[in-house]
N, C-alpha and C positions, 0 to 999 in steps of 0.2 A: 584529501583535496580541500583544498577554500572555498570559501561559497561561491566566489568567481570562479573558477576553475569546474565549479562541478556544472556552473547552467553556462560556462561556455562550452561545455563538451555538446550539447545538443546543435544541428548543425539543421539548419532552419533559413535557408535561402529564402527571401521573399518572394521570388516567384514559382518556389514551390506552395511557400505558406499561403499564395492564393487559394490552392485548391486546397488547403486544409490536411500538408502532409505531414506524417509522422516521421519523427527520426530514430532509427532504431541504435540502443542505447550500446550493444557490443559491435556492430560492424558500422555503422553511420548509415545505415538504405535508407533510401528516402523512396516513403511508401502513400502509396497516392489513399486518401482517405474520402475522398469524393467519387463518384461513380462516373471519373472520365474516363473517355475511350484509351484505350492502351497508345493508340499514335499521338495524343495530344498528349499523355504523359512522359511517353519515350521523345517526343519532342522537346517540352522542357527540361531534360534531363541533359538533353544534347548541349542544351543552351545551357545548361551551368559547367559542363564539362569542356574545357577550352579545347582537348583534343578533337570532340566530340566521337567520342569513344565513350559508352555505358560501364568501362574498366571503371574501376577506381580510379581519382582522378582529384590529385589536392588535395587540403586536410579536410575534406567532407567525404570523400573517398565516394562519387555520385554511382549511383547504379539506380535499377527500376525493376521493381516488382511489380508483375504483369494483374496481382488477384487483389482486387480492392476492397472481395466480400469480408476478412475476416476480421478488419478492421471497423468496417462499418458497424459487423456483428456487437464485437464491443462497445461503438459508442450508443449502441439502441440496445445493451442493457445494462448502461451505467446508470447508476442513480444519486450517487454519490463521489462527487472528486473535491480532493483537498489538497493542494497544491503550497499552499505554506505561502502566499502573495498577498496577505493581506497588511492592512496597517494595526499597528500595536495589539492588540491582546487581542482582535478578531482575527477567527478562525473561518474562512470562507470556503465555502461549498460552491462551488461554483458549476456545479449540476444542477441541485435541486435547492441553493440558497438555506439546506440545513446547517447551519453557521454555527459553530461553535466557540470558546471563548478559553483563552490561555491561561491557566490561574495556579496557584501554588499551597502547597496544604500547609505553608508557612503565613502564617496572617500579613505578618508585618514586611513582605517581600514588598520593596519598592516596586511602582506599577512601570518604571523607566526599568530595573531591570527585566521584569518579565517581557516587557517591547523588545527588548535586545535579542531575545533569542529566535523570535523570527527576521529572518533575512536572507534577501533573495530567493526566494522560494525554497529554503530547508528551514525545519523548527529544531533547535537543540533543546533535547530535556537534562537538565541539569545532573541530576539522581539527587538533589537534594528535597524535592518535592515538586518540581513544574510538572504538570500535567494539561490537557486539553479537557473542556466540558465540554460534550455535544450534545443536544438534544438529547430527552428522556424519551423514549419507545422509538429510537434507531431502528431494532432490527426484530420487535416481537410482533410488526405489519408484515413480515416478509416472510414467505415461502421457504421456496430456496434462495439461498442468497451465495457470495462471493466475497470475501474482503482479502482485499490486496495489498502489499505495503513494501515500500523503499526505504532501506536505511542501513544507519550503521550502529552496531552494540555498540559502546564502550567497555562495559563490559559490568564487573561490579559481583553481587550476592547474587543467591539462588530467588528465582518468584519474581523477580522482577515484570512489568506486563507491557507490552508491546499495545496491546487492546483488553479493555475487559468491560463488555456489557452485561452488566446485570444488577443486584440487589445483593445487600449485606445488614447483618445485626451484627456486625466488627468483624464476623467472620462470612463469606461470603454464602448466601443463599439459595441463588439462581442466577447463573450464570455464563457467558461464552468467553474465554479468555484464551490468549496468546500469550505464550512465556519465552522468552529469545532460552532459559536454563533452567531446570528443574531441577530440586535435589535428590528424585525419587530415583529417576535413567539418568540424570546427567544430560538431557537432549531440550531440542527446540520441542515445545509442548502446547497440543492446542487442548481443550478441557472445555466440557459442555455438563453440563448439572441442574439440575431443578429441585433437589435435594441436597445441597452441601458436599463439602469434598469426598464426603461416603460412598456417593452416588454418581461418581464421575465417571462420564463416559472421554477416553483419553486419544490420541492420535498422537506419537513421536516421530521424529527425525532420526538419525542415529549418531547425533553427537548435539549439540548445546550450536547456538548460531555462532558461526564465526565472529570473534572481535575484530573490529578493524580501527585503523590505523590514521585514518582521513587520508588516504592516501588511491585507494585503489576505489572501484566502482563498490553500492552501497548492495547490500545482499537483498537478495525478493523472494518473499512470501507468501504464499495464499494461503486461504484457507475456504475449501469447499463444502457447503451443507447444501446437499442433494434431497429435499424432502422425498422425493418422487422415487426414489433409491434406495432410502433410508440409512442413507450414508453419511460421514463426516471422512474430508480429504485433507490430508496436510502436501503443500508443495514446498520444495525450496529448488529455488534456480531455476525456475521454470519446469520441474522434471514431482512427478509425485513419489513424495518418501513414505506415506502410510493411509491409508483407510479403512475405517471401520463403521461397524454397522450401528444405527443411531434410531433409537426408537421412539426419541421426540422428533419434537420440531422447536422451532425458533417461538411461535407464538407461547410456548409455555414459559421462555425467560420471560421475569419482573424488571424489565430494562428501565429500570430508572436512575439508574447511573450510566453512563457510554463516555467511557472515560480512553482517552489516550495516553497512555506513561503511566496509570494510575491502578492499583489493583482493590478487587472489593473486599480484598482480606489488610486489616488496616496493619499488621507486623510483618507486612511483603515492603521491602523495600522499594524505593522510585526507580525509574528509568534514566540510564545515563545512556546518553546518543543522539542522534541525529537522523529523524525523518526527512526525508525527500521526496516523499505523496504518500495519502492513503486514499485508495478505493472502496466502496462497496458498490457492486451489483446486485438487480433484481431476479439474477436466476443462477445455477449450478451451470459455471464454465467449464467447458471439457476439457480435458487435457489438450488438447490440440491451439483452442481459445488459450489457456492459459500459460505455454508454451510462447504464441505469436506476441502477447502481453508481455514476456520478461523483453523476449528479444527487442521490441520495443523500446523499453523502458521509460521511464517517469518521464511526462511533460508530452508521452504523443498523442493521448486526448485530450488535451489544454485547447 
């Protein structure tokens, strides 16, 4: 897809956007995010639907979902959303204003082209070095937590990092990271360590993220740390592909790096692709939460 093409797919009537609704990113539902009554939602539904039929109906194809809690749930435990809308090299938070800042481990990268690659709310990381800085100690205040992510591979070497928060002396030390391909299983890889790669505690998918093409919808990710469980969860597409049992927790990473595209092992090569949101939440989404979240998809707690 083009970057017009990907934020015209979200189907966003104004007089849904009054009550603050979602558009779900595979079927178009337009999901009420406010705690209106089910008749004044099925009312405006009517009104976008010229039949006035709750069928699909036009290219936003209207219908109504009668349960408005499980949306709500998500946006009272986001804490972090990063939508890719900012102006040139800032990186906006637009939950909690943790802002981060688009930079390139190539010195002499002009600052026009690093502006280039956000637009319309997706970020392209080049794989030749673009990366996001966000904020040092992201994620070693948190509990349980949630990090969510839209995009597409390009594709590229092994190690490459979708996310990795933590510390490195060139080789990573303490850390949470996401790998779209690993050279160990060949799969999507999430990787938690307070001890270096010796000591990793791992979660796989069962094959490597799919590469795309720009063309079709961008793949979703979670990844769950359950303190309270002692768990670590990997999702793709909504659906859980691995969990394992995790006998830290988050406050033991040295999160002084919270890097996006950038990994704390410096011979991991860059990220080539294109984000479309990252999330983090303040607590371990369940499966059912993080299921209603793909269906969703990017932009329906904007």
């Amino acid at each position: 897809m083009t970057r017009n093409q990907t934020r015209a797919s979200f189907c966003r009537p104004p007089l849904v956007g009054a009550f603050g609704a979602c558009s779900f990113w595979a079927s178009w539902t337009l999901y009420a995010c406010a705690p209106i009554s089910v008749d004044a939602f099925e009312e405006v539904a009517q009104a976008l639907c010229p039949s006035g039929s709750l069928e699909p109906s036009g290219s936003c194809e209207c219908s109504a979902l009668t349960d408005t809690a499980a949306c709500l749930e998500l946006r009272a435990a986001l804490r972090n959303l990063y939508t890719f809308d900012g102006a040139g090299t800032q990186i906006i938070d637009s939950a909690s204003g943790m802002n981060g800042t688009l930079r390139h481990t190539v010195s002499t990268t002009p600052p026009a082209d690093l502006e280039g690659l956000q637009v319309d709310g997706q970020l392209d990381f080049d794989g030749l070095g673009s990366y996001v800085e966000l904020p040092g100690g992201m994620i070693s205040s948190l509990g349980s937590a949630t990090f969510e992510v839209w995009l597409t591979w390009g594709g590229g070497d092994y190690w490459a990092r979708i996310f990795d928060f933590g510390s490195n002396d060139g080789a990573g030390r303490t850390y949470l990271f996401l790998t779209p391909w690993n050279s160990l299983t060949d799969t999507l890889r999430v990787a938690y360590s307070v001890a270096g790669n010796a000591a990793e505690t791992t979660a796989d998918a069962a094959a490597a993220l799919p590469i795309g093409d720009g063309t079709g919808a961008p793949e979703h990710v979670a990844v769950v740390i359950d303190d309270s469980a002692g768990a670590m969860r990997l999702y793709l597409g909504g659906v859980e592909v691995s969990s394992v049992p995790l006998a830290s927790d988050l406050g033991a990473i040295e999160d002084v790096n919270s890097w996006l595209g950038r990994s704390n092992f410096v011979v991991d090569p860059a990220l080539l692709g294109t984000m479309f949101e990252f999330r983090i939440y303040n607590q371990a989404l369940s499966a059912a939460q993080i299921s209603t979240s793909f269906q969703a998809g990017p932009g329906a707690l904007n």
